[in-house]
Biopython code that builds the backbone (N, CA, C, O; Angstrom):
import numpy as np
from Bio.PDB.StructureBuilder import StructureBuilder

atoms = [
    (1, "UNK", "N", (8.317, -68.515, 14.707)),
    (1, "UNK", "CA", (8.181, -67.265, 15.447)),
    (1, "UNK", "C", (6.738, -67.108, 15.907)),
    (1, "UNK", "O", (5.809, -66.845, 15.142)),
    (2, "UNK", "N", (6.644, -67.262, 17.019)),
    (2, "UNK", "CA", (5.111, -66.653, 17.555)),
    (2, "UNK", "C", (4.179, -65.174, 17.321)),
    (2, "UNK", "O", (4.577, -64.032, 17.546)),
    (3, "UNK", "N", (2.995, -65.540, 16.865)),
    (3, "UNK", "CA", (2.492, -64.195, 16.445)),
    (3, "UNK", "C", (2.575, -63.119, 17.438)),
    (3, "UNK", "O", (2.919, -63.457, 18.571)),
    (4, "UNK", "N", (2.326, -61.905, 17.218)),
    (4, "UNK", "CA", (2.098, -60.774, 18.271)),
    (4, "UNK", "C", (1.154, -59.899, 17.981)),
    (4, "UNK", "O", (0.642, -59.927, 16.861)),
    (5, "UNK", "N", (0.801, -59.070, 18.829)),
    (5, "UNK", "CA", (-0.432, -58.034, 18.836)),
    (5, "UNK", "C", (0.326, -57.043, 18.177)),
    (5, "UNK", "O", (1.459, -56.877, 18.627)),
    (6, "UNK", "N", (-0.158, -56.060, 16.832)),
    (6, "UNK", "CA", (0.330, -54.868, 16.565)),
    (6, "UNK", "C", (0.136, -53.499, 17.744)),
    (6, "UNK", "O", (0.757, -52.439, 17.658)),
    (7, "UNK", "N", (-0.810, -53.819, 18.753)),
    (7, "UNK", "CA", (-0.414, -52.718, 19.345)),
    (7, "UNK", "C", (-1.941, -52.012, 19.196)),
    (7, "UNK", "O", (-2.408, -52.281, 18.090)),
    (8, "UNK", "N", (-2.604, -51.401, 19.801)),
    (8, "UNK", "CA", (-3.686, -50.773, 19.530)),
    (8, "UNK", "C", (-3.568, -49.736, 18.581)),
    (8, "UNK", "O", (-4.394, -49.866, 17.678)),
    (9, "UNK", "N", (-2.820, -48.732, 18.463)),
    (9, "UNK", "CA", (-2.700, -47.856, 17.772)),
    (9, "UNK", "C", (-2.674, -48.404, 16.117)),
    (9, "UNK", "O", (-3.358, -48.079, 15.146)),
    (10, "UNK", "N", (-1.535, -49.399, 16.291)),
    (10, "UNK", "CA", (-1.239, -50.212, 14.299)),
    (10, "UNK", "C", (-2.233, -50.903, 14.250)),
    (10, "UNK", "O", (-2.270, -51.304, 13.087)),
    (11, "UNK", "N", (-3.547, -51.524, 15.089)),
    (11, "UNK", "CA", (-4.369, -52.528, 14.833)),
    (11, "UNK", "C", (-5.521, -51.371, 13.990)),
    (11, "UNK", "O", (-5.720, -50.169, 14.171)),
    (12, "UNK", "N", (-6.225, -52.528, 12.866)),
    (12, "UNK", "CA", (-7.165, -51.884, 12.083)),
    (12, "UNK", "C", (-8.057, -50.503, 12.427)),
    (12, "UNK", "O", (-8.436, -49.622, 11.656)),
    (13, "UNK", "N", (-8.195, -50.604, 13.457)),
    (13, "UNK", "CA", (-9.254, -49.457, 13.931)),
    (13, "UNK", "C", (-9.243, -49.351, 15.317)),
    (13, "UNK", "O", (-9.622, -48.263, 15.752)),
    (14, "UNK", "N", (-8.890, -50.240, 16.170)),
    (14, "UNK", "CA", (-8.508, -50.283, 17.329)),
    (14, "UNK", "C", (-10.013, -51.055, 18.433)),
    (14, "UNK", "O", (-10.265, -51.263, 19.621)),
    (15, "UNK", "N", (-10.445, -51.180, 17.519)),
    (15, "UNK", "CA", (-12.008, -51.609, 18.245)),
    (15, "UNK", "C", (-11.887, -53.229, 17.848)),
    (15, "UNK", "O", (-12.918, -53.890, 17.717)),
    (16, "UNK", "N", (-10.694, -53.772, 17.683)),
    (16, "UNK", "CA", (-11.159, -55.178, 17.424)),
    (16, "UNK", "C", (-10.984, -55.835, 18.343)),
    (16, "UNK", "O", (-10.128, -55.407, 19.117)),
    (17, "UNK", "N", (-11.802, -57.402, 18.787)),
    (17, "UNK", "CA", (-11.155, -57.989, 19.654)),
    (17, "UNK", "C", (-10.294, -58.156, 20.425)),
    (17, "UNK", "O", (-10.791, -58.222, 21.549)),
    (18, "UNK", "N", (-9.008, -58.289, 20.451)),
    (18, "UNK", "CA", (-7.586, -57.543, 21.243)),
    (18, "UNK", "C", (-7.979, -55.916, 21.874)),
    (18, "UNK", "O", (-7.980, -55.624, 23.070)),
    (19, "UNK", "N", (-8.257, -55.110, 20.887)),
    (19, "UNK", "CA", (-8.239, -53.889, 21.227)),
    (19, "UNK", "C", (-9.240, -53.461, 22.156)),
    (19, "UNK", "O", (-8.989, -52.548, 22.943)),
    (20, "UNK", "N", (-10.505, -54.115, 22.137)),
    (20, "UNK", "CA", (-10.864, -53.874, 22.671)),
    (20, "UNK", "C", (-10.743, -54.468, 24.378)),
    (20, "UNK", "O", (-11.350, -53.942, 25.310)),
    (21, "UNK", "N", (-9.894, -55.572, 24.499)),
    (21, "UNK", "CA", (-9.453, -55.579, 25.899)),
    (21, "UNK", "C", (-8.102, -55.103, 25.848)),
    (21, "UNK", "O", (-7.302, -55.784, 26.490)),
    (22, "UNK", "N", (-7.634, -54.078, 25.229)),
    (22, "UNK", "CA", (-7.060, -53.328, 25.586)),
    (22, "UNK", "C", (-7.254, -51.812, 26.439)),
    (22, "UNK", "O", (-6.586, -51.012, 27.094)),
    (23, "UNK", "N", (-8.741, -52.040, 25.911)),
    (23, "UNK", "CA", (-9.299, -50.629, 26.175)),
    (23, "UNK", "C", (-9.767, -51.380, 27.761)),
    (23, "UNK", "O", (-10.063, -50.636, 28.696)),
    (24, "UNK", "N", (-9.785, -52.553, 27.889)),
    (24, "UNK", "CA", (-10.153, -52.688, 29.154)),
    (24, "UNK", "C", (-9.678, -52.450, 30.076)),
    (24, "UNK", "O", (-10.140, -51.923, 31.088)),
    (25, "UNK", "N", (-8.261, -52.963, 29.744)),
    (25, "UNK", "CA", (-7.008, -53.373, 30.806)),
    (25, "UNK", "C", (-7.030, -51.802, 31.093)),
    (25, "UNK", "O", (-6.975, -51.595, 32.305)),
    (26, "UNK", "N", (-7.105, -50.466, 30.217)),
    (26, "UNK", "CA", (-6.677, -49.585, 30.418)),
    (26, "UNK", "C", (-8.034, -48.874, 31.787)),
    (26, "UNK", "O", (-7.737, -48.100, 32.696)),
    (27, "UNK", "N", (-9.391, -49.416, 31.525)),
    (27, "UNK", "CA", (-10.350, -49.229, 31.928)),
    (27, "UNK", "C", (-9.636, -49.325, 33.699)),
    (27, "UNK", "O", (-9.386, -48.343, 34.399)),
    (28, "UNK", "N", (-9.380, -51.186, 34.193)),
    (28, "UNK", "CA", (-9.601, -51.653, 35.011)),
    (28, "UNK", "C", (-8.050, -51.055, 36.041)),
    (28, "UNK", "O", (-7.710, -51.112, 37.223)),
    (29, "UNK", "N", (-7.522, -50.552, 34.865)),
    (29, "UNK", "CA", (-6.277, -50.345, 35.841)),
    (29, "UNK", "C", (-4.988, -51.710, 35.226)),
    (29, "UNK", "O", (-3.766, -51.702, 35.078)),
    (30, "UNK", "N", (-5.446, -52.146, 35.136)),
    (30, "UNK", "CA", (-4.301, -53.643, 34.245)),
    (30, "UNK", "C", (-3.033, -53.465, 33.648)),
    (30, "UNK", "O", (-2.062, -54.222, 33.641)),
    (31, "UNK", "N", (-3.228, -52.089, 33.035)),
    (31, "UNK", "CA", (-2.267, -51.971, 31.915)),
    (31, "UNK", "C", (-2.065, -50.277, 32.203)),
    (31, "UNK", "O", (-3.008, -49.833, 32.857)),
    (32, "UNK", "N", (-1.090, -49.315, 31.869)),
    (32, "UNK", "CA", (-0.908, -47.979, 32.245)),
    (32, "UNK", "C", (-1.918, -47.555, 30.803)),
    (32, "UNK", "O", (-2.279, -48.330, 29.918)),
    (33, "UNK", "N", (-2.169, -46.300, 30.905)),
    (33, "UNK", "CA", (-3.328, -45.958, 29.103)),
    (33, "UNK", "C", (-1.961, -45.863, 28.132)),
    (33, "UNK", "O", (-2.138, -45.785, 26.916)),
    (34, "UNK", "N", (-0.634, -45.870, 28.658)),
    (34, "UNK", "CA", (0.529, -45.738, 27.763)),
    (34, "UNK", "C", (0.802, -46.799, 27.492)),
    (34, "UNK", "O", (1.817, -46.867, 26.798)),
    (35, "UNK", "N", (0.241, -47.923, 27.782)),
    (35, "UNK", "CA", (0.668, -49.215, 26.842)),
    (35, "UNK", "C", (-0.187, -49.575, 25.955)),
    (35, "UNK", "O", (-1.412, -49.677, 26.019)),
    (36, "UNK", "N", (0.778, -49.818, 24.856)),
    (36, "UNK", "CA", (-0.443, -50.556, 23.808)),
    (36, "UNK", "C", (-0.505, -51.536, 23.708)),
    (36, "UNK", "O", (-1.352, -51.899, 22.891)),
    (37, "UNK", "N", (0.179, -52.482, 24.317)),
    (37, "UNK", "CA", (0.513, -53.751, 23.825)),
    (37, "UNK", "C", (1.100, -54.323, 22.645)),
    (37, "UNK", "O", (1.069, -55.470, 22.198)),
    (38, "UNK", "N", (1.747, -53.062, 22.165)),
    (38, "UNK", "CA", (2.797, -53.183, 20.769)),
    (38, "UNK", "C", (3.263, -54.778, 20.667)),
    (38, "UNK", "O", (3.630, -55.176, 21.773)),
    (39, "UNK", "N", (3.301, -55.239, 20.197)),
    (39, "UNK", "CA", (4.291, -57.124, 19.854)),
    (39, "UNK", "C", (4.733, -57.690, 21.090)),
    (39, "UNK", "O", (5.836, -58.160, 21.367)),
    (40, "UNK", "N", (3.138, -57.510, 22.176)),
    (40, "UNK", "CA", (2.804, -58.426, 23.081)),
    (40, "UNK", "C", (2.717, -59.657, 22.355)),
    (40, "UNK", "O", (2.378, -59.469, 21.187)),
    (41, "UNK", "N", (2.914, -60.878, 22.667)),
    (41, "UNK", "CA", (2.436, -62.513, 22.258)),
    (41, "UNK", "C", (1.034, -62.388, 22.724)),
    (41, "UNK", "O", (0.576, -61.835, 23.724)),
    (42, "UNK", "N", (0.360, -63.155, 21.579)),
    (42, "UNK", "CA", (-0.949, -63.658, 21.702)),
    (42, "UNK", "C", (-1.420, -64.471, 23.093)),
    (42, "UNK", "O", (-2.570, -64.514, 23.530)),
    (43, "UNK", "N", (-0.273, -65.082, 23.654)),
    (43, "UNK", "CA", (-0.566, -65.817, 25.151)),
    (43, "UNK", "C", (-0.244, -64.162, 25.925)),
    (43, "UNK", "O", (-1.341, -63.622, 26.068)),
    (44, "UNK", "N", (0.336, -63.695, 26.189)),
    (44, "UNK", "CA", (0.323, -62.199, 26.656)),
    (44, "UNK", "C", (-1.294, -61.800, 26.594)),
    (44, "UNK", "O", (-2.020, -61.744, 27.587)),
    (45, "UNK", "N", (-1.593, -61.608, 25.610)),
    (45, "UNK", "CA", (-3.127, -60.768, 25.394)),
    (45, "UNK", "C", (-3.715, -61.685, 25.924)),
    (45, "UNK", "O", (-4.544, -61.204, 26.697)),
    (46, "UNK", "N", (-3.741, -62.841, 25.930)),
    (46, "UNK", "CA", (-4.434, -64.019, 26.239)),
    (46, "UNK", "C", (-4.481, -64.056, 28.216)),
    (46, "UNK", "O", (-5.441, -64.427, 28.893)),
    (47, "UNK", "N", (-3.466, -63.675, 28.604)),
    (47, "UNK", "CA", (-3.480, -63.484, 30.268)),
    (47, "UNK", "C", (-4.066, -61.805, 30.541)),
    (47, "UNK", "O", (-4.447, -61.453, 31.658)),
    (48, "UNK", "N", (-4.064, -60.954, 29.446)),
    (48, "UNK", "CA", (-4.565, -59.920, 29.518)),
    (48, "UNK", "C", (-5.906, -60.201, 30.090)),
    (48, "UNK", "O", (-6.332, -60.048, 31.234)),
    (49, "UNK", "N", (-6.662, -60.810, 28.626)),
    (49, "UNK", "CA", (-8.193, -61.243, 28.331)),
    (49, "UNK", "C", (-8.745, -61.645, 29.630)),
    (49, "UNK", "O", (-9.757, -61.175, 30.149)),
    (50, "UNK", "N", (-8.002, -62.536, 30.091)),
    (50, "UNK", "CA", (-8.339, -63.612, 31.680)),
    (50, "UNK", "C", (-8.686, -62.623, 33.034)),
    (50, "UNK", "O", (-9.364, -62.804, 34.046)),
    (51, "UNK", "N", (-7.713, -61.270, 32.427)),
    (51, "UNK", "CA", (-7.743, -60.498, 33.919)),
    (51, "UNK", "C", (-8.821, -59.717, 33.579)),
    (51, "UNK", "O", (-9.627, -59.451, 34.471)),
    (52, "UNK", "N", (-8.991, -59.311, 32.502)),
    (52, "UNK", "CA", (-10.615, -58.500, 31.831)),
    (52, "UNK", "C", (-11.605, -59.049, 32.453)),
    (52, "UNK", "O", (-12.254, -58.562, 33.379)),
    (53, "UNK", "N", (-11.762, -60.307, 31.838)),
    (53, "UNK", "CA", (-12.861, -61.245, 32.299)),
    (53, "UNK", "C", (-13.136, -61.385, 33.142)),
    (53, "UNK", "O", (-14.340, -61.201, 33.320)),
    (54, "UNK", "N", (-12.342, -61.796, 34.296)),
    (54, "UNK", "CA", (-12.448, -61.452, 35.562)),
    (54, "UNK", "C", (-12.632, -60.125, 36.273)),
    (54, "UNK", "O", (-12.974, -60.196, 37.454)),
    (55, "UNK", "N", (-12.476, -59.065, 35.798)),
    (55, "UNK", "CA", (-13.252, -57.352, 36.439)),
    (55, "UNK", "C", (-14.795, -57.214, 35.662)),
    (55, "UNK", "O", (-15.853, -56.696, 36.019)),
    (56, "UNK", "N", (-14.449, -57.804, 34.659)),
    (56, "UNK", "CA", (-15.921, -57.502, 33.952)),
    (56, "UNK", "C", (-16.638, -58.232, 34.883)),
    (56, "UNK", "O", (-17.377, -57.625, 35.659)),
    (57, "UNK", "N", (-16.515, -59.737, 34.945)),
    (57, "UNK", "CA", (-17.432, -60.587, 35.766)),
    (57, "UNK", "C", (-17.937, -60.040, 37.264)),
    (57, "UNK", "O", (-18.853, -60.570, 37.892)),
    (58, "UNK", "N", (-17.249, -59.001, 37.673)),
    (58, "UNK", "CA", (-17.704, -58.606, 38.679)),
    (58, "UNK", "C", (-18.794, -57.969, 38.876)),
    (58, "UNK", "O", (-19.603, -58.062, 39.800)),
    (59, "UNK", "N", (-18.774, -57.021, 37.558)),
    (59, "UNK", "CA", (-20.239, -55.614, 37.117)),
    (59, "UNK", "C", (-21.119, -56.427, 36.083)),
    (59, "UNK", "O", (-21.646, -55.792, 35.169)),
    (60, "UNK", "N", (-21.364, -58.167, 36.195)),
    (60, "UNK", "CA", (-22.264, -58.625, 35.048)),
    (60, "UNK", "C", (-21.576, -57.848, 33.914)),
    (60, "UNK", "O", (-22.550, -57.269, 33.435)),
    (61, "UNK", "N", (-20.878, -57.596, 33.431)),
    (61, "UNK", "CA", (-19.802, -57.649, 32.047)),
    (61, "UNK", "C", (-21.168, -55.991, 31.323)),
    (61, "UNK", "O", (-21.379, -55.605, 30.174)),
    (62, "UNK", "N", (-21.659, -55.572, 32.485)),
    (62, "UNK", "CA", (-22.297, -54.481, 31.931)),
    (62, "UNK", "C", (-21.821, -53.438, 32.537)),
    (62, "UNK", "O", (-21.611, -53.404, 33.749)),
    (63, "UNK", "N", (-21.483, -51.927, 31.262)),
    (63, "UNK", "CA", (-20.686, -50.805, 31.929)),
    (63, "UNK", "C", (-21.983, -49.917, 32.888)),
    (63, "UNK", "O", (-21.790, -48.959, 33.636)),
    (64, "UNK", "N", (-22.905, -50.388, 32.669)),
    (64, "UNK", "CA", (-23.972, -49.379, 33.831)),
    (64, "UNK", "C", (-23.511, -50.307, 34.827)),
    (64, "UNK", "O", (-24.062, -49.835, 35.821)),
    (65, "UNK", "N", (-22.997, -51.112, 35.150)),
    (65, "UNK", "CA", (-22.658, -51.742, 36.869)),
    (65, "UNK", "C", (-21.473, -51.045, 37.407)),
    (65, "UNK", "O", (-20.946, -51.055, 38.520)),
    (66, "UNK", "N", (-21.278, -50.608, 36.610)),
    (66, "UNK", "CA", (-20.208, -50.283, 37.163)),
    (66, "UNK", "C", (-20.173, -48.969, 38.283)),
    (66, "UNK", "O", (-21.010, -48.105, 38.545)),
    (67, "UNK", "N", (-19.166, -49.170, 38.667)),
    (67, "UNK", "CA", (-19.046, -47.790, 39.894)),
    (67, "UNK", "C", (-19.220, -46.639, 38.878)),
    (67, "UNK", "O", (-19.011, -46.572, 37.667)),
    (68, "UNK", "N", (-19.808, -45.498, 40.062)),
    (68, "UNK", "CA", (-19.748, -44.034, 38.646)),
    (68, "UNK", "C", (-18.119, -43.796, 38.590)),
    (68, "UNK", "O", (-17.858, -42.820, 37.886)),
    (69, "UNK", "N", (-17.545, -44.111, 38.866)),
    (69, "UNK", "CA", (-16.089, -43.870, 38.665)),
    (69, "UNK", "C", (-15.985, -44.205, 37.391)),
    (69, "UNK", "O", (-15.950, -43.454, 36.416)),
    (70, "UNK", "N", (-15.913, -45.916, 37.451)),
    (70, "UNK", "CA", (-15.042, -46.261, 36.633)),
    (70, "UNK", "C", (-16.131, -46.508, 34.932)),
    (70, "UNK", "O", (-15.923, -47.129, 33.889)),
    (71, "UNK", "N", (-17.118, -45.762, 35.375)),
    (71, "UNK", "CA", (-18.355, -45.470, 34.470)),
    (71, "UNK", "C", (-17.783, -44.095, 33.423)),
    (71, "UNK", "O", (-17.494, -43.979, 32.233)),
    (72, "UNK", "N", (-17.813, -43.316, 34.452)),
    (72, "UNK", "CA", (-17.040, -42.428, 33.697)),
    (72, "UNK", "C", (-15.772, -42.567, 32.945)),
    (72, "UNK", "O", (-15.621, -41.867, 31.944)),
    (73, "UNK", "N", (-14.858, -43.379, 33.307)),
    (73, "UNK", "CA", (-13.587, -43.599, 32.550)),
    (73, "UNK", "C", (-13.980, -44.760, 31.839)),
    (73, "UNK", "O", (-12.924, -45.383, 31.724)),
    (74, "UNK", "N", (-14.816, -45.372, 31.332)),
    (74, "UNK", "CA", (-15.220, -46.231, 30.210)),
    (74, "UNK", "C", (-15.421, -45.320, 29.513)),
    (74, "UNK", "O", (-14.727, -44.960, 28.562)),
    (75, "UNK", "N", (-16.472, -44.806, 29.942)),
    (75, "UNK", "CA", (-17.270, -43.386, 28.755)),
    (75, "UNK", "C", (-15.938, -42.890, 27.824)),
    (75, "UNK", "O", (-15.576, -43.195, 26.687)),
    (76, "UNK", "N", (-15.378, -41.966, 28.873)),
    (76, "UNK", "CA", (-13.875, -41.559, 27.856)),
    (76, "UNK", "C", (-13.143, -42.252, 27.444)),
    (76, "UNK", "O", (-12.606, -41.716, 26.475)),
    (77, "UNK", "N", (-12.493, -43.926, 27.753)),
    (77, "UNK", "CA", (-11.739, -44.663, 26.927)),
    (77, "UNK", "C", (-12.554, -45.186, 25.793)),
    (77, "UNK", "O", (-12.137, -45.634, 24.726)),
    (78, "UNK", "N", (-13.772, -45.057, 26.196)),
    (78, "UNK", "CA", (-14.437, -45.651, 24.419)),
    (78, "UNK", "C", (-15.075, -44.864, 23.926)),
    (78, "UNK", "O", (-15.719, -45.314, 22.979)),
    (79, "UNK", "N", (-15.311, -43.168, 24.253)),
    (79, "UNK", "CA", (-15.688, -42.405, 23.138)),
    (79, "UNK", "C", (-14.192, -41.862, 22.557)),
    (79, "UNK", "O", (-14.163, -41.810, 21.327)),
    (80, "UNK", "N", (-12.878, -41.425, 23.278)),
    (80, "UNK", "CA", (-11.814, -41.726, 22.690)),
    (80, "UNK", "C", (-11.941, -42.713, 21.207)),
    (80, "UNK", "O", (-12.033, -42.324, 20.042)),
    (81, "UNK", "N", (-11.905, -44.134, 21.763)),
    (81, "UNK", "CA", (-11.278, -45.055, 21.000)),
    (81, "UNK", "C", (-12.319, -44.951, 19.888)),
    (81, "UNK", "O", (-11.881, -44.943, 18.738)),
    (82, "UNK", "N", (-13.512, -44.878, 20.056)),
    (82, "UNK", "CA", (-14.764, -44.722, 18.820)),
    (82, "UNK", "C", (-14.504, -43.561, 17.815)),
    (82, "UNK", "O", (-14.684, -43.685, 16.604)),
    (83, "UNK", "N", (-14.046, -42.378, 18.441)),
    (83, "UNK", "CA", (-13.842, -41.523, 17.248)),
    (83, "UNK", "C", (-12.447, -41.506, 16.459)),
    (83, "UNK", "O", (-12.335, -41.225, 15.266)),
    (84, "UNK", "N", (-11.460, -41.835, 17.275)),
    (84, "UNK", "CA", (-10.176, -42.650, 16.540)),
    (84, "UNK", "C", (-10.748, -43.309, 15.545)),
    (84, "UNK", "O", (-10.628, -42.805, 14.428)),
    (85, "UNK", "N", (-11.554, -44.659, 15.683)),
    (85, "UNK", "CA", (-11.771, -45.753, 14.743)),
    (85, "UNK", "C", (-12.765, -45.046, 13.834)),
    (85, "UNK", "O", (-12.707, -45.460, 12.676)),
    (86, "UNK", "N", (-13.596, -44.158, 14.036)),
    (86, "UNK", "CA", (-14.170, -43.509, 12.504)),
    (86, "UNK", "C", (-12.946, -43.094, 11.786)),
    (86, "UNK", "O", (-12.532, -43.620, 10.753)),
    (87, "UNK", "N", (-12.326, -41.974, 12.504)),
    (87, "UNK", "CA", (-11.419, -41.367, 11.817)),
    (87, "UNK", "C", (-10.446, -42.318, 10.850)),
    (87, "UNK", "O", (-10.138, -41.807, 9.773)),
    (88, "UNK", "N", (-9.972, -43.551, 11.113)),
    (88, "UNK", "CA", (-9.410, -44.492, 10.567)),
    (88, "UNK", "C", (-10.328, -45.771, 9.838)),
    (88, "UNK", "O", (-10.008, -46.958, 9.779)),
    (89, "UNK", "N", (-11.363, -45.225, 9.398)),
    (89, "UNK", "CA", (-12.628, -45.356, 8.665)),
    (89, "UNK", "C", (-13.504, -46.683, 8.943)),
    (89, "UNK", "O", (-13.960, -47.543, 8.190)),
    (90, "UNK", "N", (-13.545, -46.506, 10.228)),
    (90, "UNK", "CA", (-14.520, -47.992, 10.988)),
    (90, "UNK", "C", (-15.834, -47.403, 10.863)),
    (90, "UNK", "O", (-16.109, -46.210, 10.987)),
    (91, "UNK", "N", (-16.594, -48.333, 10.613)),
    (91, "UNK", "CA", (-17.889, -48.667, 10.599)),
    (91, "UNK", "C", (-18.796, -49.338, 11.454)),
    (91, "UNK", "O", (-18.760, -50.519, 11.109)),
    (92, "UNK", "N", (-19.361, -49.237, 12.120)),
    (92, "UNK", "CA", (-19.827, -50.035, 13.111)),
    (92, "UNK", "C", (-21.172, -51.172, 12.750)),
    (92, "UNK", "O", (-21.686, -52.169, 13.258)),
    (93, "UNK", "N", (-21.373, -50.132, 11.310)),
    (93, "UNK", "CA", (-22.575, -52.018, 10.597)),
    (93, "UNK", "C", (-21.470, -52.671, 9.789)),
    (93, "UNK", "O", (-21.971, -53.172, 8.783)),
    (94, "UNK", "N", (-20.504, -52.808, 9.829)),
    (94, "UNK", "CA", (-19.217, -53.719, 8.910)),
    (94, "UNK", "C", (-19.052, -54.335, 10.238)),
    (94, "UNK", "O", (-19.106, -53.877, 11.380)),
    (95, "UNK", "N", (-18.751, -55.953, 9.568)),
    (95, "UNK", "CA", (-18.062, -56.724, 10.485)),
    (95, "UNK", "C", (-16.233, -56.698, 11.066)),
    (95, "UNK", "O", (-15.363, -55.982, 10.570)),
    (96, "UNK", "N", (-16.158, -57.072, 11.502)),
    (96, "UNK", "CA", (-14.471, -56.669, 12.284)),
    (96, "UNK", "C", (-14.055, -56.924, 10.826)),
    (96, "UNK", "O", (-13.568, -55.992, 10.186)),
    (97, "UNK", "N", (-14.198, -57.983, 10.335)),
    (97, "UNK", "CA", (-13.039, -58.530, 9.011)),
    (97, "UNK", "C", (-13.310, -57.864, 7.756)),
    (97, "UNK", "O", (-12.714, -58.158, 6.720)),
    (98, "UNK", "N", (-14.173, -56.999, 7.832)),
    (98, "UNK", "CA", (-14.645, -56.431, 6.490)),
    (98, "UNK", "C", (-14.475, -54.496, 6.084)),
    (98, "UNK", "O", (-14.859, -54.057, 5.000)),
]
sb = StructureBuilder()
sb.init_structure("model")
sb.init_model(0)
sb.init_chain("A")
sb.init_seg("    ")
for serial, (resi, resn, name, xyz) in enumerate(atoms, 1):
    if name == "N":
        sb.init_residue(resn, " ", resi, " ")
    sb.init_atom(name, np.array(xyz, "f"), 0.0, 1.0, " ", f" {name:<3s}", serial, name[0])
structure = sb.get_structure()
């Protein structure tokens, strides 16, 4: 059986690797903000990642390049997702696995 993504919401804190190009896809337009990618396949997230990479690469993979648009809707998908992941007791000097 092939692994799958729990989904942003069931993932540890939601700030991990996956999640956080989840928060992208939701950024760039990729994905609706109503998907989580619940028991997407890892090649799924994996064509996700590819389409990230490619919008990031456009703004040098930095959110000040970005348009004030889509500046502003970073701001709110990751102060959103940041106070979620305290609340579900993330740390930001702990490593993802710890």
């Amino acid at each position: 059986m092939e692994s799958t993504y729990p989904g942003i919401h069931n993932d540890n804190h939601g700030l991990t690797q996956l999640g956080r190009i989840v928060l992208a896809g939701w950024l760039f337009g990729l994905i609706p903000e109503t998907e989580d990618c619940k028991e997407w396949s890892l090649g799924r997230m994996q064509s996700l990642m590819e389409q990230v990479q490619s919008e990031w690469d456009k703004y040098g993979n930095l959110p000040r390049q970005l348009p004030l648009d889509l500046q502003k809707r970073h701001f709110a998908i990751y102060d959103k997702a940041i106070q979620a992941a305290h609340q579900k007791g993330w740390n930001p000097q702990l490593g993802e696995d710890e």
